[in-house]
N, C-alpha and C positions, 0 to 999 in steps of 0.2 A: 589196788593202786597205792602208790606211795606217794605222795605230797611233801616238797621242804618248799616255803616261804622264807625266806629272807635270813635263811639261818646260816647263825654267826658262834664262833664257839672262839672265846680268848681265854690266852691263859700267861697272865701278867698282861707282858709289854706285847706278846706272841699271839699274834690272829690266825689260828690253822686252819678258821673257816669264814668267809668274809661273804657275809647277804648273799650268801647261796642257794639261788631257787630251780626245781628240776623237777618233771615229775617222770616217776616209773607207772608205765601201763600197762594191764595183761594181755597173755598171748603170744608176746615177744623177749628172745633174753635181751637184755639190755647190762653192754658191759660200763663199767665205774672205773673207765683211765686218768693217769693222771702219774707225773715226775714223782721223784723222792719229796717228802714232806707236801704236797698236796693238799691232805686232808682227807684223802679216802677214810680213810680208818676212823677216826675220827666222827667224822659223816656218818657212817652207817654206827657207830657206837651211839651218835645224839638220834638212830631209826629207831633205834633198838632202849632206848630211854637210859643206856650206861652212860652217859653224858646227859649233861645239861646244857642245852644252849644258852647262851650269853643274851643273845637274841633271835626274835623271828621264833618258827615253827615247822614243826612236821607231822604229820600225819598219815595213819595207816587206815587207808579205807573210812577214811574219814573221822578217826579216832586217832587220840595219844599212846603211842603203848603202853603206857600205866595205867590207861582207862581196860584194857583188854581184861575179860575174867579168865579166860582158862589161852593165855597167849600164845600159845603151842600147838594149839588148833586153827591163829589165822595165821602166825611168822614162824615159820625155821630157821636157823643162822647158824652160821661157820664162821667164826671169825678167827680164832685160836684154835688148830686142834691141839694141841698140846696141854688144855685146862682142867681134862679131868684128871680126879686125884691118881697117882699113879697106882696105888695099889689096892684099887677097886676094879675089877672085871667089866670090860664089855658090856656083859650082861647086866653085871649088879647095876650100872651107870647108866643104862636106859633105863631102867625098871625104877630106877627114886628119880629120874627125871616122869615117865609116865605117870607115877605116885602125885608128883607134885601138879597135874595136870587134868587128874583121873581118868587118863587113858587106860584104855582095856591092857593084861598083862600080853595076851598074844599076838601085841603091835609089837611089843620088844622083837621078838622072833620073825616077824613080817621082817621088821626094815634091815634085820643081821643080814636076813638073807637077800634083802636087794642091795645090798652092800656088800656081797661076797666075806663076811667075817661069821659066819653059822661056827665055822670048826677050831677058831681060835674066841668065841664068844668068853668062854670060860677061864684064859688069858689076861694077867694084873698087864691094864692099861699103860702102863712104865713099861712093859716091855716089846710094845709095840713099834713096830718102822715108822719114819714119819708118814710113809704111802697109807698104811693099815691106819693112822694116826686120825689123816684125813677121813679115810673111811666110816673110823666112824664118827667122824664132826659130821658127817653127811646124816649118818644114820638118827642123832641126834634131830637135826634141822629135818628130816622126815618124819619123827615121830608121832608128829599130830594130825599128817596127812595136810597142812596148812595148806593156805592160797598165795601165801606171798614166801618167798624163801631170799634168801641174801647170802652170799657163798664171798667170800675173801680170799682169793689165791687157791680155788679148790684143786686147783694140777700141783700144786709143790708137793714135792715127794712122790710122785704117783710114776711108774713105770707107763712105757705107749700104749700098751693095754687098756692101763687104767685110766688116762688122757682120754683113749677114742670113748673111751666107756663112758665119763660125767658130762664129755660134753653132746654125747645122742642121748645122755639121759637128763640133760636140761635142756633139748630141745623136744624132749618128748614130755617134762613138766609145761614149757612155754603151751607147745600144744593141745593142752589139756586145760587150757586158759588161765593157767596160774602163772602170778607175776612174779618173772626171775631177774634177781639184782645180780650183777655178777664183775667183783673188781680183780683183774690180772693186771703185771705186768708181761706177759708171756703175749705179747702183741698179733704176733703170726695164730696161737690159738686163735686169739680174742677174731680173726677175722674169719674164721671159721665157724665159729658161738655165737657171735651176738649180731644181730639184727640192725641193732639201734644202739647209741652212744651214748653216754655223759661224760664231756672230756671237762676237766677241772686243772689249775693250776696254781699256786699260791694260795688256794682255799677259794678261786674265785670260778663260775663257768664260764669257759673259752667254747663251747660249743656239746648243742643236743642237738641232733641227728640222726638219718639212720646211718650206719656205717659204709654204704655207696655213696651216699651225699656226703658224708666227712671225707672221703675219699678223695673223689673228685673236687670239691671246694679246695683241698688244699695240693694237693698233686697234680690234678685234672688227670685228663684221658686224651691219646693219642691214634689212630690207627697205621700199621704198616702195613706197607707194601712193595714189594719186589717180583718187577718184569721188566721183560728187556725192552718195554715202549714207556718208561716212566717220565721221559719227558712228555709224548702227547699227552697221556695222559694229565699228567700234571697242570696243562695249558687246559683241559676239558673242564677239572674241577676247582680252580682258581676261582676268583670272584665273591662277593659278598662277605659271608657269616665264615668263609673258610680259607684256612693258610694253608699252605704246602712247603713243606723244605726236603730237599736232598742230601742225603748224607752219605760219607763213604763209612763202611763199616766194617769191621775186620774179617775176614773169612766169609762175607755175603757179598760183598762188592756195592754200588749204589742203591742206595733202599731211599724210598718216597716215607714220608711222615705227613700225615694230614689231620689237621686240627681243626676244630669247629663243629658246628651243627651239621653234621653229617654220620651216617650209620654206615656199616660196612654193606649193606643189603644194597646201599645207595650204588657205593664206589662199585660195586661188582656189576651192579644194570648197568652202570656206566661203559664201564670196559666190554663189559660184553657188545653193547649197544654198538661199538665203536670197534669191531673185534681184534681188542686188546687182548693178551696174551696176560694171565696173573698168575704170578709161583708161590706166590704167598700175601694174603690179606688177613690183619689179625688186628685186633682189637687190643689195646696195651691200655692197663688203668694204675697208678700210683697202689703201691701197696700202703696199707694199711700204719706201717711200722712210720717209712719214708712222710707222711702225712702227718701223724704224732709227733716228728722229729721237727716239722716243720710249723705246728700248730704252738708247739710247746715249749719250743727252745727257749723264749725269752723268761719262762717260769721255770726253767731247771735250778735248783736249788744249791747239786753237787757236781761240778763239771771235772772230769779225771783229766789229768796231765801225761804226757808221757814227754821223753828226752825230746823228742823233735818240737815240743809245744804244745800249745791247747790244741785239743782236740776241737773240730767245729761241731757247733749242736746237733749238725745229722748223725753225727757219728758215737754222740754219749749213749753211751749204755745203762738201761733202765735199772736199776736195782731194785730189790725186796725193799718195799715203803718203811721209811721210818716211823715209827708213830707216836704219834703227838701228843 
């Protein structure tokens, strides 16, 4: 489990992280969103003890990570792949990270090869693709077998391959009851991967969650429906906890929208009850993206222009965080 209390990280006049409390728990991935300048990075640099908080605290498992003795046997982390020396190997560069850890020498070789890099091991790290880069940021943040791991942007560079690969293979770390931290901007992943949320903004939390209640909290959810009796209908499921509107739609003709405390299992007894005629009953939820746009906007830091004017905050485009 990961713990931050009230932590605060300034730098001068610059608050990247402002009494930020959240905690990470195992079993679920749990993704780390948030606009340009945020505080992601930041954040998990004050988990990981390369920062010092200003104020406040955090904790791993109930410890400082400077208190940790062999720290690579409870955390793994990716936050850079680009940090080791470039003209050291693969290999060499697991092997004086296990060194400094007293990890067995034949973990090197385990984690090459769940990393797909076994046959470029022998390969000066500088010549690596950024896809292969990550690979082995991963390989690294697996080497102690940890419980807790923390991945930073782990899809940049990666081919769809290697995307469907780290994210069944951080849902198969989650289910293995280890705690996965995990910060993207790649949204549509993120709603794929993570379970649960920690959305941040200005260095501050706008919302923990799981990712169906972030969802809906800020999108909500709709059902449609299209038959050619949507008026009775529509008079049958009126009343109370739920609305109804009609709409004309392009190429489907008048479709029924029905909001409120009701499930489609309902509206379909209904119709049938009544026999209604249904061509289409579906369940419509906010995506994930549309939610963060709507969560966030007021914390976007860098809003892009173009000749026609400001873009509206649904429509800014998340970029690679800058960090702080």
């Amino acid at each position: 489990m990961i713990e931050a209390h009230g932590l605060t990280k300034r730098y001068g006049a610059t608050v990247a992280v402002d009494n930020l409390s959240f905690e990470v728990n195992p079993g679920k991935v749990t993704g780390f969103l948030g606009p340009n300048g945020a505080g992601k990075s930041t954040t998990m640099r004050m988990i990981l003890g390369l920062d010092t908080p200003t104020a406040g605290d955090v904790l791993i498992d109930g410890q400082h990570y400077s208190d940790l003795k062999r720290p690579l046997t409870k955390v793994g982390a990716l936050l850079d792949a680009k940090w080791v020396h470039p003209n050291r190997s693969a290999r060499a560069h697991l092997a004086w990270m296990a060194a400094s850890n007293q990890l067995p020498k034949n973990r090197v070789d385990e984690v090459l090869e769940i990393v797909g890099l076994t046959e470029v091991a022998g390969k000066r790290a500088g010549t690596y693709s950024l896809g292969m880069s990550q690979r082995l940021g991963i390989a690294g943040a697996l080497l102690g077998d940890p419980e807790i791991l923390l991945f930073d942007e782990p899809v940049n560079g990666l081919d769809p391959e290697g995307i469907v690969w780290i994210r069944k293979f951080m849902h198969r770390l989650a289910d293995e009851g280890r705690t996965v931290f995990v910060s993207s901007h790649l949204l549509s992943e993120m709603a794929l991967t993570a379970e649960e949320l920690v959305v941040i903004g200005r260095g501050r939390l706008i919302s923990q969650s799981s990712t169906k209640q972030f969802v809906d909290q800020a999108s909500g959810s709709s059902i449609k429906v299209r038959s050619p009796q949507l008026g009775q209908l529509q008079n049958l499921l009126n009343g109370g906890p739920i609305s109804t509107r009609i709409e004309d739609v392009e190429d489907e003709g008048k479709v029924l929208f029905v909001d409120g405390k009701i499930s489609t299992d309902q509206i379909g007894e209904t119709a049938a009850a009544n026999n209604i005629v249904l061509h289409e009953l579906t369940l419509q939820r906010g995506s994930l993206e549309a939610a963060f746009m709507q969560m966030t906007g007021d914390s976007v830091q860098y809003h892009a222009h173009d000749q026609a004017g400001p873009v509206p905050p649904t429509e800014v485009v998340v970029a690679e965080e800058e960090k702080i």
